[in-house]
N, C-alpha and C positions, 0 to 999 in steps of 0.2 A: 893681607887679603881677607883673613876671618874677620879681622877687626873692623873692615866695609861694611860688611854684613849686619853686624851687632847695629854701627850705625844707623843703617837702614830702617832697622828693626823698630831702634830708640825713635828714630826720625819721626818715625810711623805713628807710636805709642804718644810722642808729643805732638804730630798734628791731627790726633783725633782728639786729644785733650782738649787744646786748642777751637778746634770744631765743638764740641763741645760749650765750652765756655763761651766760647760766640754766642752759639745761637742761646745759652741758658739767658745769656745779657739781654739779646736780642727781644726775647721773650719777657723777661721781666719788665723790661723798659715798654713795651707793645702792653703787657698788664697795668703800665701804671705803678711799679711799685720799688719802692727805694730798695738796697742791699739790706738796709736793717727789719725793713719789712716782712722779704723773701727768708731772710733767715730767720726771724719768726715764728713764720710760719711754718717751716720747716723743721727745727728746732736742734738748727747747727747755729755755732756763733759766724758773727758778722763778721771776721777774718777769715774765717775756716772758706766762708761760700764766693769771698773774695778773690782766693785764692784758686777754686772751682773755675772764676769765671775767667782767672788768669791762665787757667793751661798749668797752672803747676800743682795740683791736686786733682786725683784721682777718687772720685766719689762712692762710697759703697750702692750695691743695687738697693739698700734699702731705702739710702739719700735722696736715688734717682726717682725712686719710686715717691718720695713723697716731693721732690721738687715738682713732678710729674703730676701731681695732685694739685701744689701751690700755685702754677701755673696753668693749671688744665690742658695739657699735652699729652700726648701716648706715652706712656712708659716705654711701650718698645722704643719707637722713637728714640727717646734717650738712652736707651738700652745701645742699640746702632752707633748714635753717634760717640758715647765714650768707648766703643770698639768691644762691648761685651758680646754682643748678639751681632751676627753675622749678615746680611740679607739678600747675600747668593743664595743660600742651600736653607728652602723652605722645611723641609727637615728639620737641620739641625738646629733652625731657631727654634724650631716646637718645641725641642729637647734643654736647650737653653732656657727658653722664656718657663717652662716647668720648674727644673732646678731654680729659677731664680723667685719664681711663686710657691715656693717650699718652706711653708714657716715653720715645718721643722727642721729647719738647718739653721746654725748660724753663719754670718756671712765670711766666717773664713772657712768654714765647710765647701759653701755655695764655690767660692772661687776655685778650690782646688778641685770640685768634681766639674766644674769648667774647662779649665785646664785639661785635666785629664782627656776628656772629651776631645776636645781641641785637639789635643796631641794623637788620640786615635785615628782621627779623622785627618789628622796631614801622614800618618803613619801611611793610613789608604789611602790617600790620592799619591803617595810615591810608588806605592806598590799595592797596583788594584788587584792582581794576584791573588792576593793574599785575605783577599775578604769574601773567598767563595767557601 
């Protein structure tokens, strides 16, 4: 039965990737511009953002942030769709979209005070109790 769960989880994490990669194609291709192009100008290699747009890579926020520029798209935006930034709880994305405009972090800093977050915040909503 745990082992459902995990699934669900993965499922999840893969169809946001997924989502993701769609719509980065989608976008590129509406730009006008080849993969060797987009990785360019971004200044990942032309497997790396292939890979991106396949769902099976996970992009740093700093990736998204400049795919987000090569494209001229919202960052949040992308933020959203690789499942970093939330966009139920106006809140929590302020608190997100901060840490992720934090250059001074690096971005395995950025993910783990993500996380953490994250976890505080499903901590509260199991036990609203607990946050007076």
């Amino acid at each position: 039965m745990g082992k459902d769960k995990g699934d669900k989880g993965s499922k999840s994490v893969v169809s946001s990737l997924n989502s993701l990669g769609d719509y980065l194609k989608e976008q590129r291709l509406a730009a006008r511009l080849s993969l060797r192009q987009l990785a360019d100008q971004v200044g990942v290699s032309n497997p790396y953002l292939s890979q991106i747009e396949r769902g099976l890579r996970k992009p740093s926020a700093e990736v998204l942030q400049q795919l987000a520029k090569a494209l001229r798209v919202s960052a949040e935006q992308l933020y959203v769709r690789a499942g970093i930034v939330h966009p139920d709880t106006e809140q929590a994305g302020s608190v997100e979209l901060a840490v992720l405009a934090d250059t001074g972090l690096t971005e395995r800093q950025k993910q783990s005070l993500l996380d953490v977050y994250a976890s505080f915040l499903a901590l509260n909503a199991h036990h609203p109790d607990s946050t007076q």
